[in-house]
C-alpha positions in Angstrom: -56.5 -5.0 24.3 -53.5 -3.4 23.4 -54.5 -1.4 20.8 -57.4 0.1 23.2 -54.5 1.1 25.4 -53.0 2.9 23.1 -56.0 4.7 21.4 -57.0 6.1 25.0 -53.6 6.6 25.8 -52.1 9.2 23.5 -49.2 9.7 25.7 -47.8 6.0 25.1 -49.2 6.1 21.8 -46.4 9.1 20.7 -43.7 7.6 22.9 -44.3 4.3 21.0 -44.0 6.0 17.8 -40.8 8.3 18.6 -39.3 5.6 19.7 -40.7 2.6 17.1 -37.1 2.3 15.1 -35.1 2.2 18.7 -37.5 -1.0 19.8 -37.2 -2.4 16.3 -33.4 -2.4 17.0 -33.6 -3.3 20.6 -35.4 -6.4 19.3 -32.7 -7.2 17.0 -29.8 -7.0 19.6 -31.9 -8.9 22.0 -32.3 -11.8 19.2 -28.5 -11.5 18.3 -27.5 -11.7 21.8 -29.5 -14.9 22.7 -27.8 -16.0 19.2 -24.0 -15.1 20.3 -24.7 -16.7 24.0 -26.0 -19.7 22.6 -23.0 -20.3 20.1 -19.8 -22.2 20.8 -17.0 -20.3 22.3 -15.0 -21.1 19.8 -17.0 -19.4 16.7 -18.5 -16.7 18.6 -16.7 -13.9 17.3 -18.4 -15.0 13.8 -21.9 -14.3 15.1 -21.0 -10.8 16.0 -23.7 -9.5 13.2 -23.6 -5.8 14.5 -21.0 -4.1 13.0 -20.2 -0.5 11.3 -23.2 1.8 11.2 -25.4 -0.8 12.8 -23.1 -1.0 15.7 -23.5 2.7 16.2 -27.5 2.8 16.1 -27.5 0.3 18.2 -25.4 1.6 20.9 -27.2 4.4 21.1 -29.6 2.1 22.4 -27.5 2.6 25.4 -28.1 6.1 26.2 -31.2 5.1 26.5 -32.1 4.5 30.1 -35.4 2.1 29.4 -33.2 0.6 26.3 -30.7 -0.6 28.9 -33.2 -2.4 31.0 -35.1 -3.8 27.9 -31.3 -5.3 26.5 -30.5 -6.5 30.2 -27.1 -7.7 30.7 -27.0 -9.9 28.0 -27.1 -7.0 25.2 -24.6 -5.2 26.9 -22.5 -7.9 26.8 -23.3 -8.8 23.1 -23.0 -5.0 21.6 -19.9 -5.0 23.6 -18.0 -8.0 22.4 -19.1 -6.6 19.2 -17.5 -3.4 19.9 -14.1 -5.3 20.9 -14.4 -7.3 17.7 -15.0 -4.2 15.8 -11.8 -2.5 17.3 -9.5 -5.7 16.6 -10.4 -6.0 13.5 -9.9 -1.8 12.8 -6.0 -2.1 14.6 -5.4 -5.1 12.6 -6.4 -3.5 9.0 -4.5 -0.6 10.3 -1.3 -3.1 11.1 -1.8 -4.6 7.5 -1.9 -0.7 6.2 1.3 0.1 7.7 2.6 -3.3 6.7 1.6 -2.5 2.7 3.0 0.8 3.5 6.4 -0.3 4.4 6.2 -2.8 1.4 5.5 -0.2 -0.9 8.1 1.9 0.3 11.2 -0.9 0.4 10.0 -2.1 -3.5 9.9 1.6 -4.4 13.5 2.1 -2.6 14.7 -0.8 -4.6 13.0 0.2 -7.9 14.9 3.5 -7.2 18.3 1.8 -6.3 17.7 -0.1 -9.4 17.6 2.6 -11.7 20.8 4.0 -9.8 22.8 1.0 -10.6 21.2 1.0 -13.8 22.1 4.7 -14.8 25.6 4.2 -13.3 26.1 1.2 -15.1 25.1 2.8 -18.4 27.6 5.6 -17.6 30.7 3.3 -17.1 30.0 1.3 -20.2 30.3 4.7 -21.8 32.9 5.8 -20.4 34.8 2.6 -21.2 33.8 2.2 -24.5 35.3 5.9 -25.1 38.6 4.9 -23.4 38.5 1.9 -25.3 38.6 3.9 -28.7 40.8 6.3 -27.1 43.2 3.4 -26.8 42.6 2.5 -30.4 43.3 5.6 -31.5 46.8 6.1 -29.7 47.6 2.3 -30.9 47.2 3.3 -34.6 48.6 7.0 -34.1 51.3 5.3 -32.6 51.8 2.7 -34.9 51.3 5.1 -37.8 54.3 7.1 -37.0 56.5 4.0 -36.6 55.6 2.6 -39.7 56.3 6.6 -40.8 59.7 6.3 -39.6 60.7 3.2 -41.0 59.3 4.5 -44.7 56.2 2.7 -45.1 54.2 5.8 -45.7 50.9 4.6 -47.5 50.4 2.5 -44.7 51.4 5.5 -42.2 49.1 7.1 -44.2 45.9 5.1 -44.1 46.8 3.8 -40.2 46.8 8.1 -39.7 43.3 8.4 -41.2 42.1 5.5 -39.3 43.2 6.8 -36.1 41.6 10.3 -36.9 38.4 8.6 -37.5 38.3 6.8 -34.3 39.1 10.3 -32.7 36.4 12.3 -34.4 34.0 9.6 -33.3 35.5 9.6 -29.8 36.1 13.5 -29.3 37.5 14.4 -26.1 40.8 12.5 -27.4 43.7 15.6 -27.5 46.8 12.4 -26.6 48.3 11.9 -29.8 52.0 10.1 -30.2 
């Protein structure tokens, strides 16, 4: 009988066939609807199947004038709990982005403040070990000319060279005794 109708009604047979793929998904939010209604308040968030790009094709549905009337209250209701649900969950990955965000940025603020220390560190050990040979240096110059002045002059001598050394591998020295 239907059939008949809609060979001698080629009017309802094209409207039928523009609109096959928005009664295909009219059906399916009408069967996910009675499916979200008849679930427990508790988990019915997680029957919420329409989501993304199916979301979107399926509200389109309510532009759709007879599509409204064919979903009744029941798949407005549905596609727009899944609407909310698809909202809370885009805020919250966009709260967990900013959260990784400000992660990232504090580690690479520390990474950075690390290799400040580090760098600064490097220099005063540098620096030190440079004064330390300075010191060195003026202890045996010093101690050279003593020994000088009391006669012992091989050991001035050698004390002299020592000292001279430690300079030439600490330049920058110009305090002598």
């Amino acid at each position: 009988a239907h059939e008949a109708i809609l060979r001698h009604w080629p009017d309802l047979a094209a409207w039928t066939a523009e609109r096959r793929d928005d009664l295909f998904r009219a059906e399916g939010v009408m069967a996910a609807a009675r499916d979200w209604r008849e679930t427990p308040e508790a988990t019915r968030n997680e029957s919420l199947v329409h989501r993304g790009e199916r979301l979107q094709a399926a509200e389109q549905l309510l532009l759709w004038e007879d599509a409204k009337k064919l979903l009744g209250d029941s798949g407005i209701a549905y596609l727009t709990a899944c609407r909310d649900e698809e909202t809370r969950i885009e805020v919250a990955a966009a709260a967990q982005e900013r959260r990784q965000r400000r992660f990232r940025q504090w580690i690479t603020g520390l990474v950075v403040a690390g290799a400040v220390v580090t760098v600064v560190g490097a220099a005063l050990v540098v620096m030190g070990q440079r004064n330390l040979g300075r010191a060195q240096s003026l202890t045996l110059a010093r101690t050279a000319e003593r020994l000088a002045e009391e006669g012992v002059y091989l050991h001035a001598i050698r004390l002299s060279l020592l000292s001279s050394q430690n300079n030439y591998l600490f330049p920058g020295t110009t305090e002598a005794g």
